[in-house]
N, C-alpha and C positions, 0 to 999 in steps of 0.2 A: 531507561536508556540514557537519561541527561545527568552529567555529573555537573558541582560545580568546578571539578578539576579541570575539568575538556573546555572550561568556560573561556571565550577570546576578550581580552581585555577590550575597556573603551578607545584606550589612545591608538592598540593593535590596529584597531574597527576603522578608528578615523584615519591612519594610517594607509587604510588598504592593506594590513599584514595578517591575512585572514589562510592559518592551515588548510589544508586541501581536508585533515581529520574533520574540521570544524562543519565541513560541509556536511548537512545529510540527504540522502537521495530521500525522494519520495515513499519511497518502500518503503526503507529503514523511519522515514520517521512517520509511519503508522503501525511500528511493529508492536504495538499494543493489543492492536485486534486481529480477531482471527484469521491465519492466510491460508487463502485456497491457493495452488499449484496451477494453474495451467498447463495444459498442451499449446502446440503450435494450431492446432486446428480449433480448440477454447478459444485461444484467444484471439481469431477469425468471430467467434460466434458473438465473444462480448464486446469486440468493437463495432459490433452490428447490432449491440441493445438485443440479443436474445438471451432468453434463457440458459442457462447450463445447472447441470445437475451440484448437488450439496456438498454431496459424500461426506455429511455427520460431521457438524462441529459440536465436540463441548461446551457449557460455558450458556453464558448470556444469548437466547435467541433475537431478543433486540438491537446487540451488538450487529454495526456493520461488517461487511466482512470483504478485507484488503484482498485481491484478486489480481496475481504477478505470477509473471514469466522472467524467471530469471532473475535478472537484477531490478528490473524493469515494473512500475504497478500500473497494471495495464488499467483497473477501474477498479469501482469501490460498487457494491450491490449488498440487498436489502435479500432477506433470508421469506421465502414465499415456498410452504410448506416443505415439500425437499426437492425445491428447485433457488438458486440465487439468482435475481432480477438486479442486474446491472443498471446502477442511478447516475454513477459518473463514469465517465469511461474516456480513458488517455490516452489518445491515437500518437505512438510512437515513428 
């Protein structure tokens, strides 16, 4: 997702002339690992440190796995048989 096109120069940086593109939300800059969807009521349950269900990712099971609503990453959880255990978690 980093190009070095999107890159904002040094003098831009010193400047304060920093595009609003340059920004990345938290979401987006974890969009490497796998993202679970929440609901409105999920994501009640993982900013309460509870468990919520898997629903099957591909891929690496030691990878963390990015957990958003919307635009929003609500927390980051650790894969516990087919359930994910919420390790950080973003109170928005």
């Amino acid at each position: 997702p980093y190009r070095v096109a999107d890159a904002v120069s040094l003098s831009d940086l010193q400047d304060r002339k920093i595009p609003a593109a340059a920004s990345l939300s938290a979401a987006r800059s974890l969009s490497w690992l796998p993202i679970r969807r929440l609901s409105p009521s999920e994501v009640e349950e993982v900013e309460h440190g509870r468990r919520i269900p898997e629903r099957g990712f591909a891929g690496d099971p030691d990878l963390p796995v990015a957990m958003v609503a919307g635009d929003r990453l609500v927390g980051v959880a650790r894969r516990d048989s087919d359930l994910l255990q919420p390790e950080k978690v973003f109170h928005g």
